[in-house]
C-alpha positions, -999 to +999 in steps of 0.1 A: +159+588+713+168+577+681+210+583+671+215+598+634+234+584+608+261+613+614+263+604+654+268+567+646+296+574+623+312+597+648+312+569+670+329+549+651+356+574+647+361+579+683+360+541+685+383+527+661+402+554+641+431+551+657+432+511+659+428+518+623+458+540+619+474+519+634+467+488+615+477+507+584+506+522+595+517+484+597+504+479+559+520+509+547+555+520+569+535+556+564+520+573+590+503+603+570+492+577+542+479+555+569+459+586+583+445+597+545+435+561+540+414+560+572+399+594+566+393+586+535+370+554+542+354+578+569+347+601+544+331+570+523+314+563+551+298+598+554+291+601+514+262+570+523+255+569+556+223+547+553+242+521+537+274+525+561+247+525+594+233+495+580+263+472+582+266+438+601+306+447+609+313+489+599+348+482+615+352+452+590+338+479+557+362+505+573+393+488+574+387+470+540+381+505+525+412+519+538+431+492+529+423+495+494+430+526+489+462+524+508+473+492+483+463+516+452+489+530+428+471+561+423+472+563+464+513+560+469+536+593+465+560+592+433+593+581+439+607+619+443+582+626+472+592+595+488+628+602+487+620+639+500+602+627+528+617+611+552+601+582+567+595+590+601+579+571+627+547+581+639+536+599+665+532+582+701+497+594+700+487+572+673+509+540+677+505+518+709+534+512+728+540+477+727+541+478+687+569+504+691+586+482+715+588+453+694+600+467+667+574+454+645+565+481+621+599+485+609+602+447+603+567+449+587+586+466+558+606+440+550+582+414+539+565+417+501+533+435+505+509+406+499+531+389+528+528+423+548+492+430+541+482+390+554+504+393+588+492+430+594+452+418+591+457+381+608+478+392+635+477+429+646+435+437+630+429+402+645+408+391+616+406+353+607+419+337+576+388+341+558+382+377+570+415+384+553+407+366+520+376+387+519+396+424+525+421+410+501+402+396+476+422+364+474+416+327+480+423+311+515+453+291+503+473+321+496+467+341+525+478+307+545+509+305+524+515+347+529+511+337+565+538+312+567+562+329+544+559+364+564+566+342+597+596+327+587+608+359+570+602+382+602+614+354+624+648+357+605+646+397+604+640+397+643+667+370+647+692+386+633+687+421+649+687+405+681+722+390+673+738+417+654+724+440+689+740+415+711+768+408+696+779+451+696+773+453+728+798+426+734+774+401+745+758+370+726+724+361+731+715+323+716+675+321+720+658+287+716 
């Protein structure tokens, strides 16, 4: 029995759309953006399925097509919708515990976006340098020095909530 082009691509929606989500909700701080950007690379995906069926890595295509369209200016809400919507976290359904737990997306936000963008691929889509060169369009050298420079800057974020959340609760927590 041979699977169609439209029951491969549903697989891969079962499969990885909300890994994807999430992944972009790191990118982006925005849930519902995160969610349009997925759909729309689905929807990419759908407008040539004998192209998208065809690929080595369709997880790879996906998540390179959502990310572009989450990083385009055309793709972002004007300043007035941003301030009317409040940015909420999303729902437990789509983000995985432990993410929520460490605090990471809202530290995420801190970082420039090309420093963002480089941690979020590297370390939470698990891709290696040169898998994030290629979704970035951007030489290996500066997704290295992203890497380093969104490190240090988390690693002082992180540090510094831990000690202003120890020290108003009246205890002081030195980590090595």
């Amino acid at each position: 029995m041979t699977v169609s082009d439209d029951d491969l691509i549903s697989e891969w929606y079962a499969g990885c759309f909300r890994r994807l989500v999430v992944q972009l909700y790191a990118v982006s701080g925005n849930v519902n953006e995160a969610q349009e950007a997925v759909q729309e690379a689905f929807t990419r995906a759908l407008a040539a399925p004998r192209r998208s069926t065809r690929l080595e890595n369709p997880e790879a295509w996906l998540r390179r097509v959502a990310v572009n369209v989450c990083t385009q200016p055309a793709s972002s809400a004007s300043g007035a919708e941003q301030a009317a919507a409040p940015d909420r976290p999303p729902p437990a359904a789509v983000v995985d515990r432990s993410l929520s737990l460490l605090r990471l997306p809202a530290a995420l936000r801190s970082p420039p976006e090309g420093q963002r963008h480089a941690l979020v691929l590297h370390y939470l889509a698990d891709l290696p340098v040169d898998g994030v060169t290629t979704t970035l369009s951007v030489s290996a050298g500066t997704v290295k020095s992203r890497l380093e420079q969104g490190r240090q800057a988390l690693a002082e974020l992180l540090a510094e909530s831990d000690i202003n959340e120890s020290t108003s609760t009246g205890r002081i927590d030195v980590r090595l």
